[in-house]
mmCIF file of the protein (N, C-alpha, C, O) and its ligand, coordinates in Angstrom:
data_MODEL
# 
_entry.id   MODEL 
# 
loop_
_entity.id 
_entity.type 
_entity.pdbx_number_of_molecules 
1 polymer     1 
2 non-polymer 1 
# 
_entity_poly.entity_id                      1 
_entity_poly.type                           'polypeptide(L)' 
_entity_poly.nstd_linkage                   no 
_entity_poly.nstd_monomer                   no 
_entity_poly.pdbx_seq_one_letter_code       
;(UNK)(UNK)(UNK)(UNK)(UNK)(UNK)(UNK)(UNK)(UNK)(UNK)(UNK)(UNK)(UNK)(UNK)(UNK)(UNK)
(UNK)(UNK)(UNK)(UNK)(UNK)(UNK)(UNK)(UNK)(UNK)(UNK)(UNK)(UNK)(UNK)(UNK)(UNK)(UNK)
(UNK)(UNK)(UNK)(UNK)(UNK)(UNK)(UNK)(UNK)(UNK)(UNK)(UNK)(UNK)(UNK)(UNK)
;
_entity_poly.pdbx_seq_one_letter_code_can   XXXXXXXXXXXXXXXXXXXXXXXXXXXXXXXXXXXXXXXXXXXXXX 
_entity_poly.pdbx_strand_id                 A 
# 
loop_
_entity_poly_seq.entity_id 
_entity_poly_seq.num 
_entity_poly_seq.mon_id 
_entity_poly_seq.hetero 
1 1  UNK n 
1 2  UNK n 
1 3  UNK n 
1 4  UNK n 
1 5  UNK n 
1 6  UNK n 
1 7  UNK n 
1 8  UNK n 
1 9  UNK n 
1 10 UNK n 
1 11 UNK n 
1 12 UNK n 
1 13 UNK n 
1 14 UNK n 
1 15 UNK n 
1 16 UNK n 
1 17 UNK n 
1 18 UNK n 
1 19 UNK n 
1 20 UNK n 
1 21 UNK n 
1 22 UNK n 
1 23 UNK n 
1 24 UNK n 
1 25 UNK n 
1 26 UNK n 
1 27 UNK n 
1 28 UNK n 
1 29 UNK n 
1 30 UNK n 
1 31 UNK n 
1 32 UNK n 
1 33 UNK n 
1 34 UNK n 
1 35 UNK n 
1 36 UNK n 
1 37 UNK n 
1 38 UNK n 
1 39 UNK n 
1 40 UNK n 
1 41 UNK n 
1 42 UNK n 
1 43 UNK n 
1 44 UNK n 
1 45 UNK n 
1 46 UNK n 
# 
loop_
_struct_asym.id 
_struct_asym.entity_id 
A 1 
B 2 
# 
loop_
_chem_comp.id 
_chem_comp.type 
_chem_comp.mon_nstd_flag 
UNK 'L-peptide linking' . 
ZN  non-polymer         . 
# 
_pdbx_entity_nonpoly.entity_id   2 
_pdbx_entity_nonpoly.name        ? 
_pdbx_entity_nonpoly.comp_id     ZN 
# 
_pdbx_nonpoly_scheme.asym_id         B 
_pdbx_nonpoly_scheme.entity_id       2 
_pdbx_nonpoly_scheme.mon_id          ZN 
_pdbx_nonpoly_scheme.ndb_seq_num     1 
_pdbx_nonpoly_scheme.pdb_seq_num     101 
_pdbx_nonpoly_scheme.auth_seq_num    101 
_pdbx_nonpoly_scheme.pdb_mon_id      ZN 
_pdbx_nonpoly_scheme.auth_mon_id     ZN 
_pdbx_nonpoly_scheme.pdb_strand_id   A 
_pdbx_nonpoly_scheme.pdb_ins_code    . 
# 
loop_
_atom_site.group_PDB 
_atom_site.id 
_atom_site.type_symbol 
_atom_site.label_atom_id 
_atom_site.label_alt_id 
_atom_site.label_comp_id 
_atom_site.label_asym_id 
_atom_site.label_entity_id 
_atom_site.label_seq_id 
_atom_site.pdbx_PDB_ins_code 
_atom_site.Cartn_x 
_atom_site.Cartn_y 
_atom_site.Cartn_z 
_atom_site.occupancy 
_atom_site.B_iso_or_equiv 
_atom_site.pdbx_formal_charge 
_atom_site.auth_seq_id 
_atom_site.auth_comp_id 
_atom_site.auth_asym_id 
_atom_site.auth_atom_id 
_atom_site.pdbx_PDB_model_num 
ATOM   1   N  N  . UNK A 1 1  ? 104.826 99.067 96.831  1.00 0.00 ? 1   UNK A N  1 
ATOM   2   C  CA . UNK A 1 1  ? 104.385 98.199 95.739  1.00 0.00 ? 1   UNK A CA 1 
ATOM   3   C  C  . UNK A 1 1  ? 104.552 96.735 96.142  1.00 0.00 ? 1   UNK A C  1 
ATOM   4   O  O  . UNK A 1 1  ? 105.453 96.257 96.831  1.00 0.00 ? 1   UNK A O  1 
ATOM   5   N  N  . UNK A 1 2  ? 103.793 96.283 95.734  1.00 0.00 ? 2   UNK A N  1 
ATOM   6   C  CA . UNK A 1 2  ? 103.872 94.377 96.073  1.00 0.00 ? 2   UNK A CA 1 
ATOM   7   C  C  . UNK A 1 2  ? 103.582 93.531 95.102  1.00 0.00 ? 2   UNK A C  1 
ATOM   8   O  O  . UNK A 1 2  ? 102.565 93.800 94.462  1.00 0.00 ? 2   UNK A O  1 
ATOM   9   N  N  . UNK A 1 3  ? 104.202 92.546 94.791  1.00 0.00 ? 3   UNK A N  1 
ATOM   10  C  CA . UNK A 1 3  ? 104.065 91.449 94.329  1.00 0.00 ? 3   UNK A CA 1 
ATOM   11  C  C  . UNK A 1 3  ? 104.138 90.354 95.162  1.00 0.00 ? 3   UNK A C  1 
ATOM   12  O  O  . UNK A 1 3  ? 104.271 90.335 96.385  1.00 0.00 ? 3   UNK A O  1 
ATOM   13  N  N  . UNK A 1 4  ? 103.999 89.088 94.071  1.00 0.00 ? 4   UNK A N  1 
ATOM   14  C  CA . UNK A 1 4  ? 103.142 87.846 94.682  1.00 0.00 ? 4   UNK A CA 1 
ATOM   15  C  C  . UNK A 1 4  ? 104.679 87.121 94.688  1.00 0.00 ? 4   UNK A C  1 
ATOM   16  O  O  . UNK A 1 4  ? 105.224 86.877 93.611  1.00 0.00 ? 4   UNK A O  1 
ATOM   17  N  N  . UNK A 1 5  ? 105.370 86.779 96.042  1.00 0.00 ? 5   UNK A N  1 
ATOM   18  C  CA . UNK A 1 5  ? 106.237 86.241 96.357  1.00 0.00 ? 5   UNK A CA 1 
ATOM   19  C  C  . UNK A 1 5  ? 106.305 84.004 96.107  1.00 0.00 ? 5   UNK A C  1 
ATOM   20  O  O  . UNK A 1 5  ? 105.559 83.392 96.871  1.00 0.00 ? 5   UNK A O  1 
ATOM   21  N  N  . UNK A 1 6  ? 107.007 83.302 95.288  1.00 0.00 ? 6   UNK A N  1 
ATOM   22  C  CA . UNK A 1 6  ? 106.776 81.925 95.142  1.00 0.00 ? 6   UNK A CA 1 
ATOM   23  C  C  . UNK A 1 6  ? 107.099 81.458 96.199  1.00 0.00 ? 6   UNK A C  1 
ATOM   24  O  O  . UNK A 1 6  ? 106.344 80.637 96.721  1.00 0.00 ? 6   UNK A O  1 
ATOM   25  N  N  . UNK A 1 7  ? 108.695 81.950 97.039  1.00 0.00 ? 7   UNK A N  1 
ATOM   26  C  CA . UNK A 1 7  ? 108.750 81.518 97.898  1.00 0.00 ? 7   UNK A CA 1 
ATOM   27  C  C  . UNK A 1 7  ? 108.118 81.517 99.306  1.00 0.00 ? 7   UNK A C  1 
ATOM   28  O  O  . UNK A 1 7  ? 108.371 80.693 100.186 1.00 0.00 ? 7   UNK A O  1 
ATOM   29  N  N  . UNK A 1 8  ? 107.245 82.571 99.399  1.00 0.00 ? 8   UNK A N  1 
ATOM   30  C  CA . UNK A 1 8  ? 106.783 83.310 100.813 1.00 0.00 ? 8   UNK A CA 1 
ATOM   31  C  C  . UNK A 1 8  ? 105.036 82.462 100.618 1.00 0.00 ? 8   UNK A C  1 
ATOM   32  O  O  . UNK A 1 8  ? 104.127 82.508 101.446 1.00 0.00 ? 8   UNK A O  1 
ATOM   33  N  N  . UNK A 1 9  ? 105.024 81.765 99.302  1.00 0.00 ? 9   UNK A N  1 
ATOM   34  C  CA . UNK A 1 9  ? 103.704 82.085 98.929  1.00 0.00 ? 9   UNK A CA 1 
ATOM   35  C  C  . UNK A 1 9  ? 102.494 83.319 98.984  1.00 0.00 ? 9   UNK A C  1 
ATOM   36  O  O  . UNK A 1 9  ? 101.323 83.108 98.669  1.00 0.00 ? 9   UNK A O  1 
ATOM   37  N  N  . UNK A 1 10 ? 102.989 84.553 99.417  1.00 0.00 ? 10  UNK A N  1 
ATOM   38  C  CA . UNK A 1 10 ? 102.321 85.499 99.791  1.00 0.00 ? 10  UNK A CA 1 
ATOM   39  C  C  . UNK A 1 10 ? 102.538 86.568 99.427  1.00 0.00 ? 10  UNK A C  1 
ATOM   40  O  O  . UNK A 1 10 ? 103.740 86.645 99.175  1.00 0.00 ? 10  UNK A O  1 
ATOM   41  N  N  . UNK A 1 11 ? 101.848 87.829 99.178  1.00 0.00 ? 11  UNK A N  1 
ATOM   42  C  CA . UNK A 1 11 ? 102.206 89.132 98.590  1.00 0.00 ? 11  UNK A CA 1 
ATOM   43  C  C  . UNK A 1 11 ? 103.177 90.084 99.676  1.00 0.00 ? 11  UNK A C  1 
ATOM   44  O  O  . UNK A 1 11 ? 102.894 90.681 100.715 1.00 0.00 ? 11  UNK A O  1 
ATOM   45  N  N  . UNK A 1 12 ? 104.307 89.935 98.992  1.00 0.00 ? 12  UNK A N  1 
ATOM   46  C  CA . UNK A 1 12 ? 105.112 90.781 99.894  1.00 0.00 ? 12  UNK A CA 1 
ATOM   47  C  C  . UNK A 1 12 ? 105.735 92.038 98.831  1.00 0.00 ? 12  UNK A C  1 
ATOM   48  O  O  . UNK A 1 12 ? 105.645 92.071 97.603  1.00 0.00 ? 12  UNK A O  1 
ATOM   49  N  N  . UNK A 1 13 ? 106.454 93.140 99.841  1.00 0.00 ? 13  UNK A N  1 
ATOM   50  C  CA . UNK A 1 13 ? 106.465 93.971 99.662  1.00 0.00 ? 13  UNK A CA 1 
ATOM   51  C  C  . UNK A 1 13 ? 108.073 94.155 98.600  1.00 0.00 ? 13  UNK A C  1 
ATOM   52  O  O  . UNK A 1 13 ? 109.062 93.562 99.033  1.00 0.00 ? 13  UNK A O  1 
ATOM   53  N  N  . UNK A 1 14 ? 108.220 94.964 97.288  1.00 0.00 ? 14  UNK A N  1 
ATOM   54  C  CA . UNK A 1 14 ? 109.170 94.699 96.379  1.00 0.00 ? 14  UNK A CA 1 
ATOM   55  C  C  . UNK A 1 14 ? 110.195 95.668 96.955  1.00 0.00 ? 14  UNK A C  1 
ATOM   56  O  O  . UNK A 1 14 ? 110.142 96.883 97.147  1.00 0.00 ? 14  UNK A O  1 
ATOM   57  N  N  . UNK A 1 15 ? 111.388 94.526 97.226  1.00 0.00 ? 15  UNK A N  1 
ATOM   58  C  CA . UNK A 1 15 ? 112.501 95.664 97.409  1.00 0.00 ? 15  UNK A CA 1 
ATOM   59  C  C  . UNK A 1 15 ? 113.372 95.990 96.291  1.00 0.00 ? 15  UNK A C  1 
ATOM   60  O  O  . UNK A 1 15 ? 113.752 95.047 95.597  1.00 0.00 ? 15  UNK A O  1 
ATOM   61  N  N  . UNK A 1 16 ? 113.775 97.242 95.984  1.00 0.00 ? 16  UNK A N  1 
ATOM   62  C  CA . UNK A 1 16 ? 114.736 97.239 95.070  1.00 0.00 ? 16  UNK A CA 1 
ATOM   63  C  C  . UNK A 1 16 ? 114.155 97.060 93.626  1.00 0.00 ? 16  UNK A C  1 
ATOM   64  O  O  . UNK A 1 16 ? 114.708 96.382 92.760  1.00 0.00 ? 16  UNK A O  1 
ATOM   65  N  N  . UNK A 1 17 ? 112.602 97.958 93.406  1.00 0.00 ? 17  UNK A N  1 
ATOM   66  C  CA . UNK A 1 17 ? 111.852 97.351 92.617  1.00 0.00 ? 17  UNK A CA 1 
ATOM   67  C  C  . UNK A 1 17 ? 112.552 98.455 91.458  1.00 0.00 ? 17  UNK A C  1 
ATOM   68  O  O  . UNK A 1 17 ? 113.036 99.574 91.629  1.00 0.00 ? 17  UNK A O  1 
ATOM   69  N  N  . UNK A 1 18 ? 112.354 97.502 90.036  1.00 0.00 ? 18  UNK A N  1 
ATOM   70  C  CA . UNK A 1 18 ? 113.115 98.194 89.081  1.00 0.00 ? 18  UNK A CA 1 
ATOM   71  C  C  . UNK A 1 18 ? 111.772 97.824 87.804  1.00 0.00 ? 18  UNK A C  1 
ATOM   72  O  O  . UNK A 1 18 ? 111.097 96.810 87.624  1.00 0.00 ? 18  UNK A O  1 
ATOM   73  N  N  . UNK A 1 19 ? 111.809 99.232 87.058  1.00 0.00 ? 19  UNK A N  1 
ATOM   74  C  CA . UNK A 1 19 ? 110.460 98.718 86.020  1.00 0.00 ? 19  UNK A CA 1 
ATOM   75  C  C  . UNK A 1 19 ? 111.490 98.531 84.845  1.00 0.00 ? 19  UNK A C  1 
ATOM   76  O  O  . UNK A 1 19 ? 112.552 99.049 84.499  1.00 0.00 ? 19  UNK A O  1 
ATOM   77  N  N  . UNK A 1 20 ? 110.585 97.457 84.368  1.00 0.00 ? 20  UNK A N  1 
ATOM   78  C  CA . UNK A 1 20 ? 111.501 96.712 83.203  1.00 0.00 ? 20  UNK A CA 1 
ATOM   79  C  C  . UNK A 1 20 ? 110.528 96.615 81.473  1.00 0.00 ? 20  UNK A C  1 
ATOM   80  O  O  . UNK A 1 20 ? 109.326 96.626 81.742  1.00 0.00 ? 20  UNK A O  1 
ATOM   81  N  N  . UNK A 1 21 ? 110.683 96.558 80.413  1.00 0.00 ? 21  UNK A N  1 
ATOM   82  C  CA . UNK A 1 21 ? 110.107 96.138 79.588  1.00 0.00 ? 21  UNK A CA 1 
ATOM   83  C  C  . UNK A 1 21 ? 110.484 94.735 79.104  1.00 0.00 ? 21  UNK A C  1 
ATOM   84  O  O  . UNK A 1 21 ? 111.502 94.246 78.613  1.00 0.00 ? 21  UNK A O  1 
ATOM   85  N  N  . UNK A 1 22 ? 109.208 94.254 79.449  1.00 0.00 ? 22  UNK A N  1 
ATOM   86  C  CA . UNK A 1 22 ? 109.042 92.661 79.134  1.00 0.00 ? 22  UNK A CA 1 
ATOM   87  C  C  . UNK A 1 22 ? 108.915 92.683 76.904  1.00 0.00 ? 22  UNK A C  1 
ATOM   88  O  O  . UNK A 1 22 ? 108.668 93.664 76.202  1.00 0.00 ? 22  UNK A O  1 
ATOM   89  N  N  . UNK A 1 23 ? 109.166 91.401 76.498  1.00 0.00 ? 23  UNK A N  1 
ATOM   90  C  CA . UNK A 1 23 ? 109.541 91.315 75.012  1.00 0.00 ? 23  UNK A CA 1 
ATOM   91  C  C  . UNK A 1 23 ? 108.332 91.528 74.369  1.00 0.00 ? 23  UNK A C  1 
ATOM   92  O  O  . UNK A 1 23 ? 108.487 91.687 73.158  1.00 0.00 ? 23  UNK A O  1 
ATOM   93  N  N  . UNK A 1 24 ? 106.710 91.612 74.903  1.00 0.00 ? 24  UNK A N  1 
ATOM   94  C  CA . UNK A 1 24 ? 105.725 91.964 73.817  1.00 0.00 ? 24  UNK A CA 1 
ATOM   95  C  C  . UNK A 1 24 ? 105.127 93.778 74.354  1.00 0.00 ? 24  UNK A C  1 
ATOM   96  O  O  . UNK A 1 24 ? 104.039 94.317 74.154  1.00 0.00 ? 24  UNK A O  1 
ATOM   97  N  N  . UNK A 1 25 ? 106.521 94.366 75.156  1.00 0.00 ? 25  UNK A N  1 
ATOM   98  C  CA . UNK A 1 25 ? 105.910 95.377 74.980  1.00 0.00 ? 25  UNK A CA 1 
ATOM   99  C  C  . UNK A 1 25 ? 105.445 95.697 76.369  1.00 0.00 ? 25  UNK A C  1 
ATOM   100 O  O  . UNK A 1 25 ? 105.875 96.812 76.665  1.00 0.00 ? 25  UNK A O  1 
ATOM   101 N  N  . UNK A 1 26 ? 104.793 95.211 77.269  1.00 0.00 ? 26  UNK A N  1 
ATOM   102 C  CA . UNK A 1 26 ? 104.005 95.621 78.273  1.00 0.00 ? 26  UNK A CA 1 
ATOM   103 C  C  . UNK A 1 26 ? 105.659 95.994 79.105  1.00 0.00 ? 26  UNK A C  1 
ATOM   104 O  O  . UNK A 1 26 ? 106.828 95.698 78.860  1.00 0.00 ? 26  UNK A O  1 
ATOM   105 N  N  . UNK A 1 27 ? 105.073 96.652 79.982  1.00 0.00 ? 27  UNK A N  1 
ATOM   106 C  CA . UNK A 1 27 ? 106.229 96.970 81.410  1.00 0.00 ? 27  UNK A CA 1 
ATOM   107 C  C  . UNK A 1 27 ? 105.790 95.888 82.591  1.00 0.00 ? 27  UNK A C  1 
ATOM   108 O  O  . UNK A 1 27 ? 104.767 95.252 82.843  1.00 0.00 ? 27  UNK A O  1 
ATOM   109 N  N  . UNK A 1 28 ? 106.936 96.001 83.102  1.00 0.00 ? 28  UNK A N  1 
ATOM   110 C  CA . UNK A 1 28 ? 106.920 94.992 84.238  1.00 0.00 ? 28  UNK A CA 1 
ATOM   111 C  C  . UNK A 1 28 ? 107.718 95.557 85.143  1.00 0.00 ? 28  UNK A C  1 
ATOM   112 O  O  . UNK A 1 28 ? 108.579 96.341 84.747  1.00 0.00 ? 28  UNK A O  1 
ATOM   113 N  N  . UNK A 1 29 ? 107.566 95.228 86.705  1.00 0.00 ? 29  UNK A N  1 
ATOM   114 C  CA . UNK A 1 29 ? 108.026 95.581 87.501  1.00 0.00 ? 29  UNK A CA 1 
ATOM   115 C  C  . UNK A 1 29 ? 109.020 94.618 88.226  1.00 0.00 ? 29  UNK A C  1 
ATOM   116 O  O  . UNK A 1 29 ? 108.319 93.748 88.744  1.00 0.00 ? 29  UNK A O  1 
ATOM   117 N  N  . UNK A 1 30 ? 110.372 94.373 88.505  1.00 0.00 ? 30  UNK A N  1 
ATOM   118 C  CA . UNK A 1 30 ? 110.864 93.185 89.111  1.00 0.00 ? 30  UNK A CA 1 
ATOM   119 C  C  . UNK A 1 30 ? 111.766 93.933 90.239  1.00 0.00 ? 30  UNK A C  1 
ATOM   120 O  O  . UNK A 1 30 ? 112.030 95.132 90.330  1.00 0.00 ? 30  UNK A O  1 
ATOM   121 N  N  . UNK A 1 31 ? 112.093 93.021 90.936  1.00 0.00 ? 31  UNK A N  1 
ATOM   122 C  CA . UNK A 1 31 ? 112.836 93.138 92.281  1.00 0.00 ? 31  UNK A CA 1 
ATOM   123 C  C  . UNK A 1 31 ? 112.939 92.107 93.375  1.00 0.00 ? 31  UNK A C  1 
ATOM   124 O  O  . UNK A 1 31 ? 112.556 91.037 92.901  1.00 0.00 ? 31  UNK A O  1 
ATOM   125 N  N  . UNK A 1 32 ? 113.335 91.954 94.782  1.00 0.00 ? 32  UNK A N  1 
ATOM   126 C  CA . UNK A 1 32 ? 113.491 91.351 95.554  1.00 0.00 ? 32  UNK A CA 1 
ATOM   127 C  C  . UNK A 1 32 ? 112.225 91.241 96.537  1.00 0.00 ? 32  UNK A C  1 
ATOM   128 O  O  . UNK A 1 32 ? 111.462 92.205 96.601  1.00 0.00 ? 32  UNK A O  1 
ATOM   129 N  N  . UNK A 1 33 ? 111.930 89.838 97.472  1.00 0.00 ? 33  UNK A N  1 
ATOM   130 C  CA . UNK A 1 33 ? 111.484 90.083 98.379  1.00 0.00 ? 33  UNK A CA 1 
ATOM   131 C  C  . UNK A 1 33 ? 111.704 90.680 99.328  1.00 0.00 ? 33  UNK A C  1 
ATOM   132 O  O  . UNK A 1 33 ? 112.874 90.594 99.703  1.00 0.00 ? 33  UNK A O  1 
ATOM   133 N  N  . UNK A 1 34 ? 110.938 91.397 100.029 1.00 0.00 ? 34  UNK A N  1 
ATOM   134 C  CA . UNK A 1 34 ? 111.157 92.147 101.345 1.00 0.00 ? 34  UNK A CA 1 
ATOM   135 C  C  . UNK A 1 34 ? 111.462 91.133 102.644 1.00 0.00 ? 34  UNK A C  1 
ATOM   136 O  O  . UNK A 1 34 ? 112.001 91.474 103.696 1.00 0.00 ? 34  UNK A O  1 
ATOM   137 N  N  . UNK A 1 35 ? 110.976 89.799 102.294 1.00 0.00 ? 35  UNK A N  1 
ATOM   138 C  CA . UNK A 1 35 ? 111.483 88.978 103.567 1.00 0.00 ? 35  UNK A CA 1 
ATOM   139 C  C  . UNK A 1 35 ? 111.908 87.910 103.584 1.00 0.00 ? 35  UNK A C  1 
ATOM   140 O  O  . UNK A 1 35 ? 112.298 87.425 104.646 1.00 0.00 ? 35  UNK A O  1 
ATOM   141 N  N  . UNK A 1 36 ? 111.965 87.192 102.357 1.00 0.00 ? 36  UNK A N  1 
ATOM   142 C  CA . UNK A 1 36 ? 113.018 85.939 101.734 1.00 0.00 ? 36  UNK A CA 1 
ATOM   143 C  C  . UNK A 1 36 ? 114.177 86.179 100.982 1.00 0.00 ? 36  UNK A C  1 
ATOM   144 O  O  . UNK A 1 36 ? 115.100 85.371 101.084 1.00 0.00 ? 36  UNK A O  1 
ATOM   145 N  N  . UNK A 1 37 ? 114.347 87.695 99.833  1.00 0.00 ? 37  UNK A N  1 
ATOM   146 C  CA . UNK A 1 37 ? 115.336 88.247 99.176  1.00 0.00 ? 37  UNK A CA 1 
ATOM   147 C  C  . UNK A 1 37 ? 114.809 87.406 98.129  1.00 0.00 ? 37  UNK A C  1 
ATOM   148 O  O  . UNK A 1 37 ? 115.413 87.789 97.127  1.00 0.00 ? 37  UNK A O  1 
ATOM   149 N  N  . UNK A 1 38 ? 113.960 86.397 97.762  1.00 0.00 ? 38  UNK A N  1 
ATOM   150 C  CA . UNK A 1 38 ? 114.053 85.711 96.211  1.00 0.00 ? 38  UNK A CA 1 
ATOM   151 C  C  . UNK A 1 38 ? 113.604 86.776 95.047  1.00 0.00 ? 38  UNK A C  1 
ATOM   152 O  O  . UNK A 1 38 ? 113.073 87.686 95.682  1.00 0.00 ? 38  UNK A O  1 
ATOM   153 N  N  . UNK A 1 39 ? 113.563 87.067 93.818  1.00 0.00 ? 39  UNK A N  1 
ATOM   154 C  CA . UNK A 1 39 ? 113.024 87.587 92.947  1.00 0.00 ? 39  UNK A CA 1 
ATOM   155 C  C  . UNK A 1 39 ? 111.904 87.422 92.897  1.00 0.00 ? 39  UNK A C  1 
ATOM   156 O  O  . UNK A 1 39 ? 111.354 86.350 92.647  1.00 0.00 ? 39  UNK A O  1 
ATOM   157 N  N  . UNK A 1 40 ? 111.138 88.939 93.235  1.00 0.00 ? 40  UNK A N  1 
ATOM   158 C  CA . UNK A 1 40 ? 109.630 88.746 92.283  1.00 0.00 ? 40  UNK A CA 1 
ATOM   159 C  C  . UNK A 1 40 ? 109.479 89.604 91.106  1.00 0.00 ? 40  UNK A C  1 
ATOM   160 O  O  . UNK A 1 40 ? 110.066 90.653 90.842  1.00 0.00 ? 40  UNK A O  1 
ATOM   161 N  N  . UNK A 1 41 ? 108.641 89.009 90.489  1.00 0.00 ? 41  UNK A N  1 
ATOM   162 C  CA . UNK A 1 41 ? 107.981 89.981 89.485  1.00 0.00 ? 41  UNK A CA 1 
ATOM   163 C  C  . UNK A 1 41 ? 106.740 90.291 89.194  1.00 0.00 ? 41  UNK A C  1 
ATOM   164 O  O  . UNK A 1 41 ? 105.866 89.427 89.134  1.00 0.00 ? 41  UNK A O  1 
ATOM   165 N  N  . UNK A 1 42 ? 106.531 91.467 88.993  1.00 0.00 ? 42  UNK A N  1 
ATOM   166 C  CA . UNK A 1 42 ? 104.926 91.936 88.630  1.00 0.00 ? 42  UNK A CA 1 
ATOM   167 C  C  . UNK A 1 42 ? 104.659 92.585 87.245  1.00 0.00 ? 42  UNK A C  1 
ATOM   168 O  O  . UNK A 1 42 ? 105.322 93.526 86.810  1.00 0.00 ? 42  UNK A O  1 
ATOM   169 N  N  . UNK A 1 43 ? 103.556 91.953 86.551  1.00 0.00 ? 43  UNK A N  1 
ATOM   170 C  CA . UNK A 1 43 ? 102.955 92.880 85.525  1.00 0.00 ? 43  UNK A CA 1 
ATOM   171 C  C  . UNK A 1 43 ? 102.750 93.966 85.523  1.00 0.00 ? 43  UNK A C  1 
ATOM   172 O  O  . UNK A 1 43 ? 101.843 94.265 86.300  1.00 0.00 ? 43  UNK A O  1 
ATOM   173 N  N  . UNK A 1 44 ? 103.323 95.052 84.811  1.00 0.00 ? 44  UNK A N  1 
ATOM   174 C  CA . UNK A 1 44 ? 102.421 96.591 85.253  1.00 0.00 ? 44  UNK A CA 1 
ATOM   175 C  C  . UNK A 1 44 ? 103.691 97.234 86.176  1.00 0.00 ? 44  UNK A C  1 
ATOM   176 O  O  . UNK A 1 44 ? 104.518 96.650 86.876  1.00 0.00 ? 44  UNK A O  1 
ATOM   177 N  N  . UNK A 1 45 ? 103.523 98.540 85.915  1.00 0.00 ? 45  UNK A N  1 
ATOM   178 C  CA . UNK A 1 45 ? 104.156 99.620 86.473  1.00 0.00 ? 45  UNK A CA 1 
ATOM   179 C  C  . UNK A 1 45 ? 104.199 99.339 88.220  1.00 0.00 ? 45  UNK A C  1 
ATOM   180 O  O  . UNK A 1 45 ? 105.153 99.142 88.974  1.00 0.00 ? 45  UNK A O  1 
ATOM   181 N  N  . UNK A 1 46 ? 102.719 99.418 88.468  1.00 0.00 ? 46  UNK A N  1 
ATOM   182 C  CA . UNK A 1 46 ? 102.583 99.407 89.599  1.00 0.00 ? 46  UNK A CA 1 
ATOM   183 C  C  . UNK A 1 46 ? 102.002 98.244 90.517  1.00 0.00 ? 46  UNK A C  1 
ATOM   184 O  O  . UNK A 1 46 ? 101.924 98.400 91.736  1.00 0.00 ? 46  UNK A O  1 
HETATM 185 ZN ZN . ZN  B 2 .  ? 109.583 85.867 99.761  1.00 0.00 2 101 ZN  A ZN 1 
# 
């Protein structure tokens, strides 16, 4: 799974990805970068 990394500027790969429910309801996916360690997050399960 990947999200869009701020620090890498680039889609890297989620480590440690954990699905979360965001406050209007939708799911979200958050976790670490695979090659900076900063937090990303993604909309959506997947
Ligand atoms: Zn990164």
């Amino acid at each position: 799974m990947k999200a869009f990394c701020m620090k890498c500027r680039k889609e890297t790969e989620i480590k440690e990805a954990q699905v979360v429910r965001m406050k209007n309801g939708n799911h979200g996916t958050k976790g670490l970068c695979c090659s900076c360690g900063a937090k990303v997050f993604k909309v959506g399960k997947q």
